[in-house]
C-alpha positions as CSV (number, residue, x, y, z in Angstrom):
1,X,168.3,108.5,147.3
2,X,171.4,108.0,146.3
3,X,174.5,108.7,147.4
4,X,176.2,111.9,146.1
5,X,179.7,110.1,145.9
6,X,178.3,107.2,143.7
7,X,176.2,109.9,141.9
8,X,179.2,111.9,140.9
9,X,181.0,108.7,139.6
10,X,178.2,108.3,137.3
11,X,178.0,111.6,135.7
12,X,181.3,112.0,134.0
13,X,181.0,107.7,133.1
14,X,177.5,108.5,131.7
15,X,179.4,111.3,129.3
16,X,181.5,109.1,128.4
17,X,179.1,106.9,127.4
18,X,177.1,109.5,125.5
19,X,180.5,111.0,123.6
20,X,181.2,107.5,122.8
21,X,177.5,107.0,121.5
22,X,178.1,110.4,119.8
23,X,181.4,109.3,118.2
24,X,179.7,105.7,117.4
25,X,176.8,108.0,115.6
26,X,179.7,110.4,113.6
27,X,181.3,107.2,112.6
28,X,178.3,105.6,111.4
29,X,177.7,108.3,109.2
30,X,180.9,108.7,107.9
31,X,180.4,105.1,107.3
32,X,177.2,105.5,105.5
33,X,178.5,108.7,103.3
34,X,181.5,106.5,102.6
35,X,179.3,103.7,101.7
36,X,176.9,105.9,99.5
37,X,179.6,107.6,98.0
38,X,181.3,104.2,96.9
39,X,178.2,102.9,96.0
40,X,177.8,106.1,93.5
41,X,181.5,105.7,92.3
42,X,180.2,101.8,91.2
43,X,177.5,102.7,89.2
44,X,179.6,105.7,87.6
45,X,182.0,103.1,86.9
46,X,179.4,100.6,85.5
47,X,178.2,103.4,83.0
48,X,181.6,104.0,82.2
49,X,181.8,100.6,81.1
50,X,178.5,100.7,79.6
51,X,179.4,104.0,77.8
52,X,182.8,102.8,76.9
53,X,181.1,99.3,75.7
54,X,178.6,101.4,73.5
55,X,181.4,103.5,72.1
56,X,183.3,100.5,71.3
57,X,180.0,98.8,69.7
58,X,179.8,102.1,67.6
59,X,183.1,102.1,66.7
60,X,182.8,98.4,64.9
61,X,179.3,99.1,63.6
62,X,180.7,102.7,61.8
63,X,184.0,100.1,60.8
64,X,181.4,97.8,59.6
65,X,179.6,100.5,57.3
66,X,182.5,101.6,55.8
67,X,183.7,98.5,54.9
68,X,180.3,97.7,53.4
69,X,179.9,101.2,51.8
70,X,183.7,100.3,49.9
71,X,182.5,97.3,48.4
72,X,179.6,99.1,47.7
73,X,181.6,102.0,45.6
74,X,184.0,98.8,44.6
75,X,180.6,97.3,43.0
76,X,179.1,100.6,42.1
77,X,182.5,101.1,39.7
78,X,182.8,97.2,38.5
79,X,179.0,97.7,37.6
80,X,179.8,101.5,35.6
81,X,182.9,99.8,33.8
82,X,180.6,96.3,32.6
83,X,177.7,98.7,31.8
84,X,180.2,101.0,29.6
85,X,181.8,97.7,28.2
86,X,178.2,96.5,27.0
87,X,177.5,100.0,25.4
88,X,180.8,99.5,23.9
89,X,180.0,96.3,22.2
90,X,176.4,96.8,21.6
91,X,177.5,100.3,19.4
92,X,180.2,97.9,17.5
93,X,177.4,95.3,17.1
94,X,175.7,97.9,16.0
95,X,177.9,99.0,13.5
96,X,178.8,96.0,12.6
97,X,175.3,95.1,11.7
98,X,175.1,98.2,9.3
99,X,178.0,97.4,7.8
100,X,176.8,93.7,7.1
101,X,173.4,95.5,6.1
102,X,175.1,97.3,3.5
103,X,176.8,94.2,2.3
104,X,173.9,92.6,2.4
105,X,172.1,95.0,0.0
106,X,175.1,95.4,-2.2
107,X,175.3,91.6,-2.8
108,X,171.3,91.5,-3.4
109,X,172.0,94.0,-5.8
110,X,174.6,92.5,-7.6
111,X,173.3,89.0,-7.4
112,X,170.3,90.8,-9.2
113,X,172.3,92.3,-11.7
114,X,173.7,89.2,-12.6
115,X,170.2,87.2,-12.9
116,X,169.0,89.7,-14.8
117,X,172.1,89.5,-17.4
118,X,172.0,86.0,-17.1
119,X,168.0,86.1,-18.1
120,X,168.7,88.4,-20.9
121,X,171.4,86.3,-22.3
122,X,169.8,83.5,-21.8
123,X,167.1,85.0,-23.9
124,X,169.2,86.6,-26.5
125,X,170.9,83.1,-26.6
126,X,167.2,81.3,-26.6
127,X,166.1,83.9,-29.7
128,X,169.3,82.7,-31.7
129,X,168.6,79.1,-31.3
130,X,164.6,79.4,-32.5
131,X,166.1,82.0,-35.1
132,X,168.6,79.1,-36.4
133,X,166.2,76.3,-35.9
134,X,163.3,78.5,-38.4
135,X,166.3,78.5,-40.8
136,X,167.2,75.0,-40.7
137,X,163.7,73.8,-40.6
138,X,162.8,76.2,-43.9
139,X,166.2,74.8,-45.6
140,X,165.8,71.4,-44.8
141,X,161.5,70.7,-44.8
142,X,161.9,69.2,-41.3
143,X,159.0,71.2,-39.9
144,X,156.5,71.8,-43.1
145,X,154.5,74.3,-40.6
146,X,157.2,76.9,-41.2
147,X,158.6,75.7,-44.7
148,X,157.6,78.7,-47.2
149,X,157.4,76.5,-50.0
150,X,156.0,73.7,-49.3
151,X,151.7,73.4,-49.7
152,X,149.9,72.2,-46.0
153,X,147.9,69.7,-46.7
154,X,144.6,69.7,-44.9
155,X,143.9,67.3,-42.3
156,X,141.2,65.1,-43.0
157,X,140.7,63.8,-39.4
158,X,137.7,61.4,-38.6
159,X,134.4,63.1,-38.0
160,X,132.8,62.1,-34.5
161,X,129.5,60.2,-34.7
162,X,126.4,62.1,-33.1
């Protein structure tokens, strides 16, 4: 057995040693709720960044829209305008062509005017002519077919052969 005087020492060095171990333990979970906790602020702070990356992605890809969606509009209204500008000149065109329609017609029509009084006068002028050429021809015997006067001698052409 032991001695009591080396059995007392013992006792109060033994809880020492089992504070300490206690303490050691405390700390070591302070340690580990430290480390856990800081280990939970990183990946906060990694989706923060995350989060604040995505926002920032958003942010350019809503920029990027509306940048497209003005030159869109910017389009849209160059397009209206040339669209408006081709109604505008296809109606002109369109009158236009009426109006060269009309001119068209009334020029037939005149030009068909004027062939017709150029057909009857030639006529009228083509009557006067035969008319003065029957009275030359009947005063001068050039033409004994239409002299009044004058006998017509029959012909006496050669008989064909059988």
């Amino acid at each position: 057995m032991p001695s009591l005087t080396s059995r007392g020492a013992a006792a109060p060095a033994e809880a020492a040693r089992r504070r300490t171990e206690v303490k050691r333990e405390q700390a070591e979970g302070r340690r580990q709720t430290a480390e856990d906790k800081r280990s939970i602020a990183e990946r906060g702070r990694r989706m923060s960044e995350e989060v604040r990356k995505a926002t920032e992605n958003a942010r350019k890809s809503a920029e990027r829209a509306r940048r497209a969606a003005e030159v869109a509009r910017t389009a849209a209204d160059q397009s209206r305008r040339a669209v408006d500008e081709a109604r505008r000149i296809a109606e002109m065109l369109r009158r236009k062509s009426e109006q060269d329609r009309a001119t068209s017609e009334q020029t037939r029509r005149t030009d068909s005017a004027r062939m017709h009084e150029a057909i009857r006068e030639a006529v009228r002028e083509q009557a006067e002519i035969s008319a003065e050429m029957n009275v030359a021809a009947r005063t001068f015997g050039a033409n004994p077919e239409v002299a009044d006067d004058v006998p017509r001698p029959h012909s006496r052409g050669r008989r064909k052969r059988r």
